[in-house]
C-alpha positions as CSV (number, residue, x, y, z in Angstrom):
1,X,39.7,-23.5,153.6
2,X,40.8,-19.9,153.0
3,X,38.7,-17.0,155.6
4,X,36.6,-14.6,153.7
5,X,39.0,-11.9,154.2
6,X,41.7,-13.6,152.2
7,X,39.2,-14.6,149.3
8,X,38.0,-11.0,149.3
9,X,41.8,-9.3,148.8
10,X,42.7,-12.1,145.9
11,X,39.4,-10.9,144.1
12,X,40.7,-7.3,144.8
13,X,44.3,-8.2,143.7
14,X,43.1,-10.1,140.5
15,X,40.4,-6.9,139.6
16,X,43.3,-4.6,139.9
17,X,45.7,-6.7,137.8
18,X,43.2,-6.7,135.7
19,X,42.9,-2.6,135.6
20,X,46.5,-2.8,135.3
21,X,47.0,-4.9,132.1
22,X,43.9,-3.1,130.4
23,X,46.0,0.3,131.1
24,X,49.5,-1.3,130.1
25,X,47.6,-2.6,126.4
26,X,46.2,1.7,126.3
27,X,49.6,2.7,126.9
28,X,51.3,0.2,124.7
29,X,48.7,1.2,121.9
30,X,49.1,5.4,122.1
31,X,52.8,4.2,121.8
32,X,52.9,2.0,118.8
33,X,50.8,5.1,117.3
34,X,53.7,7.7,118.0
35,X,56.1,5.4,116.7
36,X,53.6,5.5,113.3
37,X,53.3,8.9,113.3
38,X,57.2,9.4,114.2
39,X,57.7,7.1,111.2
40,X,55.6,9.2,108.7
41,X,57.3,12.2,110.1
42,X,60.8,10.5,109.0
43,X,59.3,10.1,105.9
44,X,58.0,13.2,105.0
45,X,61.1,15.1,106.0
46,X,63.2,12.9,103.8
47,X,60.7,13.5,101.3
48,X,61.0,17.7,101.6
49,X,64.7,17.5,102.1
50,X,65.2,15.6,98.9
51,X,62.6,18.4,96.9
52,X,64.8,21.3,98.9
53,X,67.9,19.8,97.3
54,X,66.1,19.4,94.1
55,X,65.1,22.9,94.0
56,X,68.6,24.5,95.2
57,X,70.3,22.4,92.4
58,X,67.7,23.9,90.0
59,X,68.2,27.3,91.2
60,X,71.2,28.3,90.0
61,X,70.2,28.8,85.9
62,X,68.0,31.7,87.2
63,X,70.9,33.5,88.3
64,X,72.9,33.1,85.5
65,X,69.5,34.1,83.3
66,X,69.2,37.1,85.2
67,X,73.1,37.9,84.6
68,X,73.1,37.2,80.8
69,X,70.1,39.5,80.4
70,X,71.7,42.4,82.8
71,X,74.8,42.4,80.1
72,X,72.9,42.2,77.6
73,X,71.1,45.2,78.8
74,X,73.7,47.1,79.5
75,X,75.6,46.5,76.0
76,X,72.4,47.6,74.3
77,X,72.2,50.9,76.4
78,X,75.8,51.2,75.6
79,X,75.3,51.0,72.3
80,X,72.3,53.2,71.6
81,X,74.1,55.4,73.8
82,X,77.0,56.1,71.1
83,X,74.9,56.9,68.7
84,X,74.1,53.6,66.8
């Protein structure tokens, strides 16, 4: 038969392998939800990127918009301007 003592330290060894796995399965679940939450950040950065790009390709009509109607101010100043 096994003393007392050594009966008493595998109860203390198996208690604190069980403390241990119970804190490896916390750890291991606040991990897998960063990786979720890393993954939705992926996702929604990919998601503004492609509306960024969207936007910039949409962008340039307002300039042009803007330039047609400064020439076309100017030629109607210039021509009220001679006398028309």
């Amino acid at each position: 038969m096994t003393p007392p003592e050594s009966t008493a330290v595998a109860v203390e060894l198996e208690r604190l392998r069980g403390t241990v796995e119970a804190g490896f399965a916390r750890v291991d679940g606040a991990l897998a939800l960063l990786v979720q939450r890393n993954d939705q950040t992926d996702r929604q950065l990919a998601d503004h990127e492609q509306r960024l790009d969207a936007i910039e390709r949409n962008r340039w009509p307002v300039q042009a918009v803007t330039a047609l109607t400064a020439v076309g101010a100017l030629a109607v100043t210039l021509w009220q301007a001679s006398g028309r």
